[in-house]
C-alpha positions in Angstrom: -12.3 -3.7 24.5 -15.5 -2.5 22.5 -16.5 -4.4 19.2 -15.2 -1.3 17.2 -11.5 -1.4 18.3 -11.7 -5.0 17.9 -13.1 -4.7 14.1 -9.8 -1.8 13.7 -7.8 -5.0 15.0 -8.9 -7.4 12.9 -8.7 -4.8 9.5 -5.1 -4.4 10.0 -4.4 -7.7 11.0 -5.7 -9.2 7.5 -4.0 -6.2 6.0 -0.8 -7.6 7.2 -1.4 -10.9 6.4 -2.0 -9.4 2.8 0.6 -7.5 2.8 3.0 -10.0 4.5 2.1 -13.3 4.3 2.1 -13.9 7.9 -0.4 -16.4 9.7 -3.0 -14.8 11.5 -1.8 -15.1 14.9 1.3 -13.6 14.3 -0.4 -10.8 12.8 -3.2 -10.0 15.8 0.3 -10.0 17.9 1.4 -7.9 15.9 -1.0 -5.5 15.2 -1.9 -5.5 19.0 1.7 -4.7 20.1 1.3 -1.8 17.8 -1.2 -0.3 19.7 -0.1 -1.2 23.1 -2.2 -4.1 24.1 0.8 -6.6 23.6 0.2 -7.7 27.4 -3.8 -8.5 26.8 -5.0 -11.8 25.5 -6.3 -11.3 21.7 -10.2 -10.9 22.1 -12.2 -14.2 20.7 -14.8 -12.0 19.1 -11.1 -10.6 16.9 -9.8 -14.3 16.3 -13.0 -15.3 15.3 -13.5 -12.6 12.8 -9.7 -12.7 11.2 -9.4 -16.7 11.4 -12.6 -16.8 10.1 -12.7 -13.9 7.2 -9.6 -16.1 6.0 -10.8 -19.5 5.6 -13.6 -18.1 4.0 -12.2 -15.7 1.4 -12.7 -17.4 -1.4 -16.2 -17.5 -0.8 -16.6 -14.2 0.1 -14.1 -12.9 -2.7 -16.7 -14.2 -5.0 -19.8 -13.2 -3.3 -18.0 -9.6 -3.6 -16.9 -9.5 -7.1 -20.6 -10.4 -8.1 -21.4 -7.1 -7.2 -18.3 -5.2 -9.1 -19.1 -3.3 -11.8 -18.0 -4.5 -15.1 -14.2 -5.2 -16.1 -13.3 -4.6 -12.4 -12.5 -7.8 -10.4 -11.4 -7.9 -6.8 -7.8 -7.6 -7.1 -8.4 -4.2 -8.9 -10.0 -3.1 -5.9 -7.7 -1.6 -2.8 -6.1 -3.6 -0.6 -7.9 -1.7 2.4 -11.1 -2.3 0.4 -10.9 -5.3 -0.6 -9.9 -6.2 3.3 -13.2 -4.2 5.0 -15.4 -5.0 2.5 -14.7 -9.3 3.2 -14.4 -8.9 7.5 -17.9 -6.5 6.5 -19.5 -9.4 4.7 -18.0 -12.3 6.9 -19.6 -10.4 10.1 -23.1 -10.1 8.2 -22.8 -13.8 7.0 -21.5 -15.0 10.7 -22.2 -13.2 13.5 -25.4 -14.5 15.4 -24.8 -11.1 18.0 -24.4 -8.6 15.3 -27.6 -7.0 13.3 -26.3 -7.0 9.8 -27.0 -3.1 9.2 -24.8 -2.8 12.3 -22.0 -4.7 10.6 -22.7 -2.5 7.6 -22.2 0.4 9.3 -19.1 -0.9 11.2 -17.8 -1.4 7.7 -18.4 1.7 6.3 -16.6 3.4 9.5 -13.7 1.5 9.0 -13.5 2.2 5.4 -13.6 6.2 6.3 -10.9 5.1 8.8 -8.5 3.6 6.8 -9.5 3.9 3.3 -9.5 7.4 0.6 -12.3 9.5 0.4 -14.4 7.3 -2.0 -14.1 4.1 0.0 -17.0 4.4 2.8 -19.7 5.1 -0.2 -18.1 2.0 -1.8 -18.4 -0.1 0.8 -21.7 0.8 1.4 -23.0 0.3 -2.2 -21.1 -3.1 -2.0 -22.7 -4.2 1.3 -25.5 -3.1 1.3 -26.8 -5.5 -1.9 -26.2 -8.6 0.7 -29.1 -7.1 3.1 -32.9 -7.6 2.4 -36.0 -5.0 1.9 
């Protein structure tokens, strides 16, 4: 399974742990039953970035809002958002195999994916203020 379908996986997972409070390995079953690959093992790279973009939302919640504009605060922001932007930021901060200008751009894909036609130029201004030069 390629990094970019994993990535897809773990956006909805943490969507549907937003949405329904469910722990995150019920949600990768979930969400990989939903797109056929119920009989595969979950992928460690998409464990690794749901388990891990959840113990560290707080952190990364206020990494992000230091970046909002004025008067807007995360919860404001889309769920979808608010989900791509923190597994975009997570990758950057965590990820030894992944450039951060490649998570960046992962991020900003997914946001065209699942988010409304203003989302992938948000995410980009977002992210790209935690890259230097």
């Amino acid at each position: 399974m390629n990094r970019h379908k994993i990535r897809e996986l773990a956006v909805q997972s943490l969507f549907s742990i937003e949405t329904t409070k469910d722990d995150s390995q019920t949600a990768i079953n979930s969400v990989m039953d939903i797109a056929d690959l119920g009989e595969e093992e979950a992928p460690e790279y998409l464990t690794f970035l749901v388990s891990g973009t959840l113990e560290k939302q707080a952190e990364l919640d206020k990494e992000i809002a230091d970046h909002l504009k004025k008067k807007w605060t995360i919860q404001r922001l889309s769920r979808i958002d608010r989900v791509v932007l923190r597994v975009g930021l997570f990758e950057m901060e965590n990820s030894l195999e992944v450039p951060k200008k490649v998570a960046i751009d992962e991020a900003i894909e997914l946001a065209g994916e699942f988010g409304d036609k203003d989302s992938k130029s948000f995410v980009n201004g977002i992210l790209s203020n935690f890259v230097e030069g």
